[in-house]
Backbone as CSV, one residue per row, in Angstrom:
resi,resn,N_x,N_y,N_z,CA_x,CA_y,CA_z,C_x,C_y,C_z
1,UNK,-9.074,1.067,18.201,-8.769,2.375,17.650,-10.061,3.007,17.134
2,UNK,-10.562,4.205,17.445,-11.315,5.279,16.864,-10.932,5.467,15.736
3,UNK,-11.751,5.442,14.674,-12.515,6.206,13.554,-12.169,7.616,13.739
4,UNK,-11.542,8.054,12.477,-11.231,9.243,12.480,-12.628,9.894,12.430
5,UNK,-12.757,11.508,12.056,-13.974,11.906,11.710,-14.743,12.192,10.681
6,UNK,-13.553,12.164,9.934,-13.551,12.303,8.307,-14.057,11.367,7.762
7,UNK,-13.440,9.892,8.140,-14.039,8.739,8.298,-15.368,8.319,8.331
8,UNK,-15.544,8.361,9.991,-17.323,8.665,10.572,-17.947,9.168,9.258
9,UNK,-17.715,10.584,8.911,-18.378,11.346,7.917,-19.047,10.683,6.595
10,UNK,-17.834,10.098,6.083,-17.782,9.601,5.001,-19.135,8.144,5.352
11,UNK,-18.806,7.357,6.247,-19.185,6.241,6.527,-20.666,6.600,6.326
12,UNK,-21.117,7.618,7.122,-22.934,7.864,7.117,-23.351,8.812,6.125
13,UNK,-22.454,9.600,5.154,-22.940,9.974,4.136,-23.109,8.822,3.198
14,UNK,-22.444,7.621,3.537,-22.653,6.380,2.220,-23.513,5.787,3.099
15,UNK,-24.205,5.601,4.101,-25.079,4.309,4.811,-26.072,3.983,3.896
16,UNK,-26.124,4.855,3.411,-27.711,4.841,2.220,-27.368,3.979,0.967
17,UNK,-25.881,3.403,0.693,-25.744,2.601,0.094,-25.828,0.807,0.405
18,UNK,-25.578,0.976,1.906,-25.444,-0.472,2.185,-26.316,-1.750,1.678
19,UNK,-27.407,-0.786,1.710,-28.912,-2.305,1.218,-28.097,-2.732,-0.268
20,UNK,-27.593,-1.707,-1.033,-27.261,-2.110,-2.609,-26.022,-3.003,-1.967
21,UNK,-25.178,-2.514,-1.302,-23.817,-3.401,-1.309,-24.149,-5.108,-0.974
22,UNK,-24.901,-4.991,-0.045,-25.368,-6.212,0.597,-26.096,-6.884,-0.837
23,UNK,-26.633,-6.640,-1.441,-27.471,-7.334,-2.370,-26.651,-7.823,-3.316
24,UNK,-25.619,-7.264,-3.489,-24.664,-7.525,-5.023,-23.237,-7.370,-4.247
25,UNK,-22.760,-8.757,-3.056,-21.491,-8.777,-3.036,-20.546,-9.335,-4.131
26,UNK,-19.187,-8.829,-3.593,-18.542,-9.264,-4.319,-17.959,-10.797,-4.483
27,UNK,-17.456,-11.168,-5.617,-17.320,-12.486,-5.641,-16.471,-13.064,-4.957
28,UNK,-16.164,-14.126,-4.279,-14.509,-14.938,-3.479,-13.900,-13.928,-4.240
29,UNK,-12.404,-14.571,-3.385,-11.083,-14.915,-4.095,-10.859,-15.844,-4.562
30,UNK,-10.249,-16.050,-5.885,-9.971,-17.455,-6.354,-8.288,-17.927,-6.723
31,UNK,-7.981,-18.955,-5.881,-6.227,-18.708,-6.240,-5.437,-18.724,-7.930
32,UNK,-6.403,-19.816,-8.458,-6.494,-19.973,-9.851,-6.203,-18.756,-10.782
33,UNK,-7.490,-17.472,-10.353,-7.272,-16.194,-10.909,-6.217,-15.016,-10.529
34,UNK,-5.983,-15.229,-9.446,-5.156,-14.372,-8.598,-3.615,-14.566,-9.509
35,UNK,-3.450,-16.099,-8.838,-1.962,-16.151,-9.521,-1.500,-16.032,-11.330
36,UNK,-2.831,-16.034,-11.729,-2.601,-15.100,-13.386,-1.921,-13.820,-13.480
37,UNK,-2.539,-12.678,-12.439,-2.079,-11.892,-12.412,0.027,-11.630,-11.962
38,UNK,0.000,-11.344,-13.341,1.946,-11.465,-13.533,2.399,-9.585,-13.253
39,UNK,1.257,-8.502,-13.376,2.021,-7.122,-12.671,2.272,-6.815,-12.006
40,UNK,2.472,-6.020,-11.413,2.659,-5.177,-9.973,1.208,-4.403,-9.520
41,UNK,1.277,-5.360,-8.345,-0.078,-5.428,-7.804,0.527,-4.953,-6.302
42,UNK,0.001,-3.710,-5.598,-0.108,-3.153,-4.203,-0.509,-3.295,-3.488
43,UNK,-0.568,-4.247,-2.638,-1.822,-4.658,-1.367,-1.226,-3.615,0.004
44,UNK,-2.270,-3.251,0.352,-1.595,-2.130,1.134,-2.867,-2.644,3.047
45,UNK,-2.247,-2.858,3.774,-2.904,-3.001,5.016,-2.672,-2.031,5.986
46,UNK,-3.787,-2.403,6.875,-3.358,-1.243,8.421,-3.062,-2.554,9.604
47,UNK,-2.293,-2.095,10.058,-1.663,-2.892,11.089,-3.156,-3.332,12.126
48,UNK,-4.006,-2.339,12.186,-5.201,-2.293,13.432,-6.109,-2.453,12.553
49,UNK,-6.460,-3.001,11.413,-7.592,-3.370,10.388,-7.792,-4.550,11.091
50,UNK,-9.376,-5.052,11.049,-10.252,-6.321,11.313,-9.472,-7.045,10.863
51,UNK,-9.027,-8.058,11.554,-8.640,-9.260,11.216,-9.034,-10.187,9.645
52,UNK,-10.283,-9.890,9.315,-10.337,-10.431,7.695,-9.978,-9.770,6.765
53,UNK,-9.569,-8.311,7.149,-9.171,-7.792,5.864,-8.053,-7.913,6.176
54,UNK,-6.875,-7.643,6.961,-5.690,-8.620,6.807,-5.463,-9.671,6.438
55,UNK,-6.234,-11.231,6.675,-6.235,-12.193,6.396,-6.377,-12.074,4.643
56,UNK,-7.444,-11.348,4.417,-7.438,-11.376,2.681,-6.272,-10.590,2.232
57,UNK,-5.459,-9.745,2.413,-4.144,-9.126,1.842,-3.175,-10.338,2.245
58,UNK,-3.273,-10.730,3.118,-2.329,-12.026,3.336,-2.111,-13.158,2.315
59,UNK,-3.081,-13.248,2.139,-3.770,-14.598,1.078,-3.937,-14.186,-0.274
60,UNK,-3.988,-13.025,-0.348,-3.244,-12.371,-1.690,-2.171,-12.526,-1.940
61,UNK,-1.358,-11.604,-1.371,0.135,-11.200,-1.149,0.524,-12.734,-1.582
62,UNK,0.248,-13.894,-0.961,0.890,-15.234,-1.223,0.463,-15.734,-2.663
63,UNK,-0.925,-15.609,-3.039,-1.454,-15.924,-4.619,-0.658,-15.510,-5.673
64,UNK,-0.328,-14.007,-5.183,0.034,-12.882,-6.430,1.379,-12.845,-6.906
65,UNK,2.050,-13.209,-8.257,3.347,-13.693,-7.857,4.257,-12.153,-7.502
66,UNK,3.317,-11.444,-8.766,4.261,-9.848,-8.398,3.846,-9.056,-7.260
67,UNK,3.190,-9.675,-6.204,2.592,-8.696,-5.381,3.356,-8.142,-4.546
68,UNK,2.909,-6.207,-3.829,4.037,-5.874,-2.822,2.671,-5.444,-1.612
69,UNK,3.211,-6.188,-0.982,2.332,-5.860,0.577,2.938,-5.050,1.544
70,UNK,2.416,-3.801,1.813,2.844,-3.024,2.695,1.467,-2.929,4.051
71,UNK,2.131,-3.074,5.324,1.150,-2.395,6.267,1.460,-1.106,7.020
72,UNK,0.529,-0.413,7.090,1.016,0.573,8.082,0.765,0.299,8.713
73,UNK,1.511,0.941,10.163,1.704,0.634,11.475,0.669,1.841,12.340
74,UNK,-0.185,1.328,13.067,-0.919,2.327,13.484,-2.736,2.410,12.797
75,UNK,-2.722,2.103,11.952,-3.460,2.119,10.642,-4.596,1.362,11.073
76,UNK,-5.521,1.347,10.631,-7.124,0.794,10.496,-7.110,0.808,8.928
77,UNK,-8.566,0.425,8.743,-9.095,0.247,7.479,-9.488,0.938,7.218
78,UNK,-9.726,2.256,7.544,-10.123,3.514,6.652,-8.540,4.307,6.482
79,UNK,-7.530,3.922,6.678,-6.137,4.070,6.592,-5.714,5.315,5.098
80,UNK,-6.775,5.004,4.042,-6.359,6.318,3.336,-7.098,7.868,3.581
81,UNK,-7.694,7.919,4.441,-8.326,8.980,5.222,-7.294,9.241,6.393
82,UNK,-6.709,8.510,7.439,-6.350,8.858,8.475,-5.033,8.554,8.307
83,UNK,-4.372,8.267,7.744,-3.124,7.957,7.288,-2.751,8.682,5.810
84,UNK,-3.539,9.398,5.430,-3.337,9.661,3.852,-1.666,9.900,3.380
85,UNK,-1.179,10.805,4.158,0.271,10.965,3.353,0.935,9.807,3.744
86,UNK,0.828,8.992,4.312,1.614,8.210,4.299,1.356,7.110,3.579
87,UNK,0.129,6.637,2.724,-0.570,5.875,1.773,-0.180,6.567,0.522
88,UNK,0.042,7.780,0.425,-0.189,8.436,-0.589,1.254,8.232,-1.279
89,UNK,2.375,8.491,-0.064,3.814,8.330,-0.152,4.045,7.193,-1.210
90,UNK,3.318,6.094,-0.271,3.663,4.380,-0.466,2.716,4.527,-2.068
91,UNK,1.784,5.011,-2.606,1.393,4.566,-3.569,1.929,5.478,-4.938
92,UNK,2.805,6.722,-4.535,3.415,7.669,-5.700,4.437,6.768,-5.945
93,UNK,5.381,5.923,-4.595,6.508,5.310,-5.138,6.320,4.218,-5.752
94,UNK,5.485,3.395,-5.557,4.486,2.272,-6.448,4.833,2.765,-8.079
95,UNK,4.048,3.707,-8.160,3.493,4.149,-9.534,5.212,5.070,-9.887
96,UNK,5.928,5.628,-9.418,7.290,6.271,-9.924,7.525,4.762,-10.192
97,UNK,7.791,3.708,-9.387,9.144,2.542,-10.170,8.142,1.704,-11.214
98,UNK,7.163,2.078,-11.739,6.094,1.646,-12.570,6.965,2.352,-13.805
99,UNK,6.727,3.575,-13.397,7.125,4.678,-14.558,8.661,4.791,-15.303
100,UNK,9.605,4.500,-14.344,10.938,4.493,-14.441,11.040,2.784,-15.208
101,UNK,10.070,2.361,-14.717,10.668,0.849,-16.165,10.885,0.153,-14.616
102,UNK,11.234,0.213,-13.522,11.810,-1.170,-12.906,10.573,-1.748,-12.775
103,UNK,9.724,-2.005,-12.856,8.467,-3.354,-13.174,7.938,-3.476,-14.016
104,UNK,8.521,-4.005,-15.351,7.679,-4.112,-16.659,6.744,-4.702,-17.001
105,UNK,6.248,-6.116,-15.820,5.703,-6.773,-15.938,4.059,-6.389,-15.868
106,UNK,3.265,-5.498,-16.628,2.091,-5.807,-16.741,0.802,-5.943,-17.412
107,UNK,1.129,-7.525,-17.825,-0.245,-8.320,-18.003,-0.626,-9.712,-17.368
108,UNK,-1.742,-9.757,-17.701,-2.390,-11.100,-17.076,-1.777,-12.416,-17.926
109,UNK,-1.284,-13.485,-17.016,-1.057,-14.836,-18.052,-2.516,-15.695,-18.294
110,UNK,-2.316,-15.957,-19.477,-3.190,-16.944,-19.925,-3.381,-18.180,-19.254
111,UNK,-4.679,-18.858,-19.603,-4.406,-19.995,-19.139,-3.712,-21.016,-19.422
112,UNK,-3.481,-21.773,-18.260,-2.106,-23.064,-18.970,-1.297,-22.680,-17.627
């Protein structure tokens, strides 16, 4: 699947960041820390995303006890650019049953 253009756009107005990204990645995943997390946590995929960034929403989604994994169908990894209303949909109703009380659950558990 093609890169939208908006996308493209975005991608080479940031290239000038990459040397910093590369220098200061981010840390693993750790299952230990993950499964602390007791809120409502959104993992959101594209059906046509690289294979590791699926694999890491996967391996979330299983860590996280409150987690909700949605993929879109069609979707890549720049998916809130080229998919926006339909990300946008999935993340207002997230945050409405946040608001309405049906997921009260959020904080981190301690250790133990």
């Amino acid at each position: 699947m093609q890169s939208s253009q908006g996308f493209k756009r975005m991608a080479r107005d940031n290239a000038h960041t990459l040397s910093w990204q590369l220098a200061d990645p981010l840390p693993g995943y750790r299952k230990r820390e993950a499964e602390k997390l007791c809120g409502p946590v959104l993992l959101v995929d594209g059906e046509l995303s690289p294979q590791m960034y699926r694999a890491n929403v996967e391996t979330l989604a299983e860590w996280i006890p409150a987690a909700r994994r949605h993929t879109i169908v069609g979707a890549s990894h720049g998916l809130t650019a080229t998919h926006a209303a339909i990300f946008n949909g999935m993340l207002v109703g997230f945050l409405n049953q946040r608001v309405r009380g049906e997921d009260t659950s959020n904080s981190v558990r301690g250790p133990g």
